[in-house]
N, C-alpha and C positions, 0 to 999 in steps of 0.2 A: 510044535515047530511051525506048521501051518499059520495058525491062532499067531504065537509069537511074530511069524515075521508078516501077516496081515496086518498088526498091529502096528508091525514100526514102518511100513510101507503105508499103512492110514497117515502113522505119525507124520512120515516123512515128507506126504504129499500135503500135510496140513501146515505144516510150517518150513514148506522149500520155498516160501516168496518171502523168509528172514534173512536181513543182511545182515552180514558180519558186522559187528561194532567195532571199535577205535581199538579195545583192548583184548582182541581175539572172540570174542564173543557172540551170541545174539541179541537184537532188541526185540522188543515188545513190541506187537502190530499197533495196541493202541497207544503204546508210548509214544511210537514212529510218526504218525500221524497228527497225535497233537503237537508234536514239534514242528514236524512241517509248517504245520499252520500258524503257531504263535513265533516260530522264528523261520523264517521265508530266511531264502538262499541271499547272499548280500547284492543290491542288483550293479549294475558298472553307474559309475560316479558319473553327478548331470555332465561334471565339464565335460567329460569324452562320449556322452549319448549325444547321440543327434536329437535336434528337437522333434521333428515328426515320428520319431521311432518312441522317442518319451510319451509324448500325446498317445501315440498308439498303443503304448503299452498301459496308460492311463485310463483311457477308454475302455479297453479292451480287459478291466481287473475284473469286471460282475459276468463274464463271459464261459463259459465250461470251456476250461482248456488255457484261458487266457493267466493275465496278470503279470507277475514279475517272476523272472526264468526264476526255475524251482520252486516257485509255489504250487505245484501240482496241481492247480489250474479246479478249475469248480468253483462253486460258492461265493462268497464276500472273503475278499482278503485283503490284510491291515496292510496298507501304506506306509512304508518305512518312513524315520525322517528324513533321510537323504535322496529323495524324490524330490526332483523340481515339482512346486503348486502349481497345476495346469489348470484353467478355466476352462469352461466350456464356451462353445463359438457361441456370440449373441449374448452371451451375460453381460448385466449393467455392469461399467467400471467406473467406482465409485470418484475415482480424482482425475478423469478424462471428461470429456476434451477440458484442458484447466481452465476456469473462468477467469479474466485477466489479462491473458498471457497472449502473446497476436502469433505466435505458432500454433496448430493444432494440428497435431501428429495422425489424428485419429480422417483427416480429409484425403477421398480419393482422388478429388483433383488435386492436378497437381498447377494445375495455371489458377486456382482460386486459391492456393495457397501458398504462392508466388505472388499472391495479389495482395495475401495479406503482409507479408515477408517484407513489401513494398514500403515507401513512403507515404501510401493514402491510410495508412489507418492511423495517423496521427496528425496532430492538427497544430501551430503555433497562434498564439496570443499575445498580439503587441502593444504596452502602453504606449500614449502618444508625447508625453512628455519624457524625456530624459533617454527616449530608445530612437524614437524617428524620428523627432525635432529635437532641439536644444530646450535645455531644462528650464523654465520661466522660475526659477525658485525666490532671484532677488524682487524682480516684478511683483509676485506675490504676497512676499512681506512689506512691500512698500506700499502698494495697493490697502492692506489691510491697517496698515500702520494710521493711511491719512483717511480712512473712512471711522476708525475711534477718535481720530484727532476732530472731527468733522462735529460728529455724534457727541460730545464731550467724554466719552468711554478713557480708561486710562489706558495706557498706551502698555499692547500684549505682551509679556515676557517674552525672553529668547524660548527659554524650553517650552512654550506655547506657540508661537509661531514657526515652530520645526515642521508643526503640523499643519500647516495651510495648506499646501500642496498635497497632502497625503491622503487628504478626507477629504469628503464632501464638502459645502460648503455652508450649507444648514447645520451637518452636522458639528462642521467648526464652531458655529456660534454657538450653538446650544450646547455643547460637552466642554469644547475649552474655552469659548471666551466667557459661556455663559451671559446672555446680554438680554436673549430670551428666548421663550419657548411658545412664543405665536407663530405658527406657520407663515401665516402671513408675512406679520414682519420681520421671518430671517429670507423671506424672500424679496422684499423690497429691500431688505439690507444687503444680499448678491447683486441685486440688479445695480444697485446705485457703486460696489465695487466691481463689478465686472466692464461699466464706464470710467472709471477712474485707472482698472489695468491698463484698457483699450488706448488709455489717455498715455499715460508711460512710457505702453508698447513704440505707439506711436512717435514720440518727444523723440525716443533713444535712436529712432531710425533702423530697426536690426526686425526685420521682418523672421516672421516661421518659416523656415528652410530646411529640408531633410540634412541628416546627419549626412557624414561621407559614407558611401557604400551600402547605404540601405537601401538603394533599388536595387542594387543589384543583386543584394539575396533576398529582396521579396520577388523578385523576376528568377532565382534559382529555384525558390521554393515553388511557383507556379510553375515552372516548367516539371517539376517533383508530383506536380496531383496534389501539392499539402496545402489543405484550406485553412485562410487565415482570417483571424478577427483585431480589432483593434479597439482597443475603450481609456475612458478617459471621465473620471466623477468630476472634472471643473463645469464643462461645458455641457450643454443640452444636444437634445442627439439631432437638432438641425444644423443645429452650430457645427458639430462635430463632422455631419455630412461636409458642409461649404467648407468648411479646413481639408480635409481631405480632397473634395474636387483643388483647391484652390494648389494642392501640393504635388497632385497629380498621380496620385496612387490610388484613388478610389475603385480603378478595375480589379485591383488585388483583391479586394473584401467584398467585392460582389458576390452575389450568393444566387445560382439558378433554383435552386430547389427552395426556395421560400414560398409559399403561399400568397405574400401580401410585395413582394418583390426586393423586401426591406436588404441591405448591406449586414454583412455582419459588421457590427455597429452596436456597444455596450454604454451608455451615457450614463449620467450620475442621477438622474428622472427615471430610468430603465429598472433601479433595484433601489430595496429600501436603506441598504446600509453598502458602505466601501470598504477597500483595505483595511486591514486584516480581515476580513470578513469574505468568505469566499465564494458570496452571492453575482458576483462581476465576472469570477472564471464559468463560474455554473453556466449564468447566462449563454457566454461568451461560445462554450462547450456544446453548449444547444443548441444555440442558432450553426453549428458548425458539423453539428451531426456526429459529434467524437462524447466520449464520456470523458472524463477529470482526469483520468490516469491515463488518457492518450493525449494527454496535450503538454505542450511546451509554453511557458510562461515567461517573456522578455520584461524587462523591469528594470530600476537601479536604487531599489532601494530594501530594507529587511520586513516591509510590510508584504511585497511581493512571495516573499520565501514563505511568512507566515502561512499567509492564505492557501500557498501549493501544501504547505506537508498537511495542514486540514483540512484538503479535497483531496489530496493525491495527483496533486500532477507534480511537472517538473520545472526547475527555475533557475531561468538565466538572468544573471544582473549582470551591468554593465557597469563599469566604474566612471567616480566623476563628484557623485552627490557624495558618498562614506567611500572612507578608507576602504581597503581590503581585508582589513583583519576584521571589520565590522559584517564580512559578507560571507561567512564561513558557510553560514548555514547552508546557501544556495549548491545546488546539484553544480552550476560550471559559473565561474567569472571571469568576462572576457573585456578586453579593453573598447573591442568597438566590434561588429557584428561582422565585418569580412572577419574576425578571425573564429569563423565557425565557417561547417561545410554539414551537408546531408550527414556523412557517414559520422561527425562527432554528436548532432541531434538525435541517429539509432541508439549509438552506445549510450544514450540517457536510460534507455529501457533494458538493458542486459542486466541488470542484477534486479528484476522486479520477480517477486514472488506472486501467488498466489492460495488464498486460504483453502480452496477447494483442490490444490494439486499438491496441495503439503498435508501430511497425517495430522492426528490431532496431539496436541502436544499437551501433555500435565497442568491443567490447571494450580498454579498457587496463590493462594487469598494471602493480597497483602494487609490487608485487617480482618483477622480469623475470626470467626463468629464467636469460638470459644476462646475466649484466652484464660491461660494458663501463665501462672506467675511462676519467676524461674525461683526455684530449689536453693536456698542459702544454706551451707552448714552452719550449727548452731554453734558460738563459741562458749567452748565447753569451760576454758580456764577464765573468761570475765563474765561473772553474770551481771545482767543488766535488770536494770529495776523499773518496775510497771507500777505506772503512775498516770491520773487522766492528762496531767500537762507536761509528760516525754515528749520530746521533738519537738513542740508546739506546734500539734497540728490541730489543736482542739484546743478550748480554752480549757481553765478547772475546774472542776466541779467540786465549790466549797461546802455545799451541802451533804456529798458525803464524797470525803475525801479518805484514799486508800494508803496508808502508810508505807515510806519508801522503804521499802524492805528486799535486799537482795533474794532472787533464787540459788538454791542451794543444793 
């Protein structure tokens, strides 16, 4: 009896830390325990954990004692998936601060982030024709008209002379009138037309005069911080200085941080190539200390829109040269430039993305390396008959030729 109830008093103190199980029962010490560990207690849902008590509980899982309530704390234990992913403080994040983007969430200041939030971190880009003066478009073709008539040259189609005004003026010769390609003599060929516009200008009595309203939003936008440029491939970039003094905006496009004191001031001698080409905003961008997707581009025509969507920036055409329907392309079309204000030149940049703050997205090859011919069923009830000249995609070959014999 002794024996016997030593026995079950060993037993009973060997197995009195068994719980009861679900169906009256006991479990296994080691059954208990792997459970615990491969299925932890369910922990409470991120929405109603606080965040610091998460992190806490996050840190705190390689800890004795720690983890998520009823893990029984000890050891390395499995992270549910219904755990918020917590970083640890100081880890690289890989799509901050976003590159692009003129908010950056990740700054403690809150007055340099304010600064950027502002109007100086973008910059406008004014053509001189057709934005801040009246558009010389007749001038131009009539200029060009009496310098082939001069030259004995035949006299330029319409759809070639669309392009006078849009392009250089080298460029014009040499690409559409084609007349030649001596440097030289497409320079001596501008110079002897750029006296015969002068000559025009002159005759018609209509001097260059700012549009209506344009001082007064290049005087909103200086009072805004937002540096401006202005360019123009007709004229040279002295020329383009004394038009400017002579119109009396030349304080606008003054530039203190130049090195050599220069204007920002883009001329058609300044870059090798014009519209569509968008070597003139580049410039323009530089001398202005903004990059290509900070800047706003004034224009009225679709060579303008070209050049923005292949640099990234943004493009306002004004009407007057095309229709409307011909200016879709452009970000905003506006009738004349009072009817823009600061807060409609922000919202140009509210739907801009960036590649470095967006994940990477599925590559698909639109010409596959491998292709794959698609699968035709074979018509079972007409057989077709093979022969070198079926289709005629091959000539025949009389030398040995295959008799046309249905498959069967």
């Amino acid at each position: 009896s002794s024996s016997s109830s030593s026995s079950s008093s060993s037993s009973g103190g060997e197995f009195a830390h068994r719980k009861p199980s679900a169906r009256g029962g006991t479990t296994h010490p080691a059954r208990a325990s792997a459970t615990s560990l491969a299925r932890p207690a369910r922990p409470v849902k991120p929405a109603r954990l606080h965040r610091r008590s998460a992190m806490g509980s996050y840190f705190d899982m390689d800890e004795p004692g720690g983890g998520a309530p009823g893990s029984g704390g000890g050891g390395p234990t499995t992270i549910p998936d219904s755990m918020p992913a917590m970083e640890e403080r100081g880890a690289p994040k890989p799509y901050f601060p976003p590159v692009g983007v003129a908010d950056d969430p990740t700054l403690a200041n809150p007055l340099v982030r304010q600064m950027m939030l502002s109007t100086s971190w973008f910059g406008c880009v004014f053509d001189l024709e057709g934005v801040l003066i009246k558009s010389r478009e007749k001038e131009h073709r009539e200029s060009w008209m009496k310098l082939a008539k001069r030259h004995d040259h035949p006299p330029p189609p319409e759809m070639v002379l669309k392009h006078c005004d849009t392009m250089k003026p080298e460029d014009f010769i040499a690409r559409q009138l084609r007349w030649t390609r001596d440097p030289m003599q497409m320079r001596r060929y501008n110079e002897e037309r750029v006296e015969i516009f002068e000559t025009i200008v002159a005759e018609s009595g209509s001097l260059d005069e700012l549009q209506p309203g344009v001082e007064r939003f290049l005087e909103l936008l200086q009072r805004a911080d937002v540096p401006m440029a202005v360019m123009d491939g007709k004229k040279r970039f002295s020329q383009l200085c004394v038009t400017l003094d002579a119109l009396g905006v030349m304080r606008y496009f003054e530039n203190v941080d130049s090195p050599t004191g220069e204007p920002n001031v883009v001329s058609g001698e300044d870059v090798s190539d014009w519209l569509p080409d968008p070597l003139p905003i580049e410039r323009a961008c530089t001398a202005m200390g903004r990059t290509t997707k900070r800047c706003v581009v004034f224009g009225n025509n679709t060579t303008v829109t070209e050049a923005c969507m292949e640099c990234g920036a943004k493009s306002v055409l004004l009407l007057g040269r095309q229709p409307r329907y011909e200016l879709q392309g452009a970000d905003t079309v506006v009738e004349r430039l009072t009817d823009l204000s600061i807060e409609n030149l922000k919202r140009l940049f509210t739907e801009e993305t960036s590649d470095a703050a967006e994940p990477e997205r599925e590559k698909v090859e639109i010409f596959p390396s491998k292709f794959t011919a698609p699968v035709v069923a074979e018509r079972s009830w007409e057989p077709e008959a093979r022969s070198d000249d079926a289709g005629g995609k091959e000539p025949p070959d009389y030398m040995r030729r295959r008799r046309r014999r249905p498959d069967v």
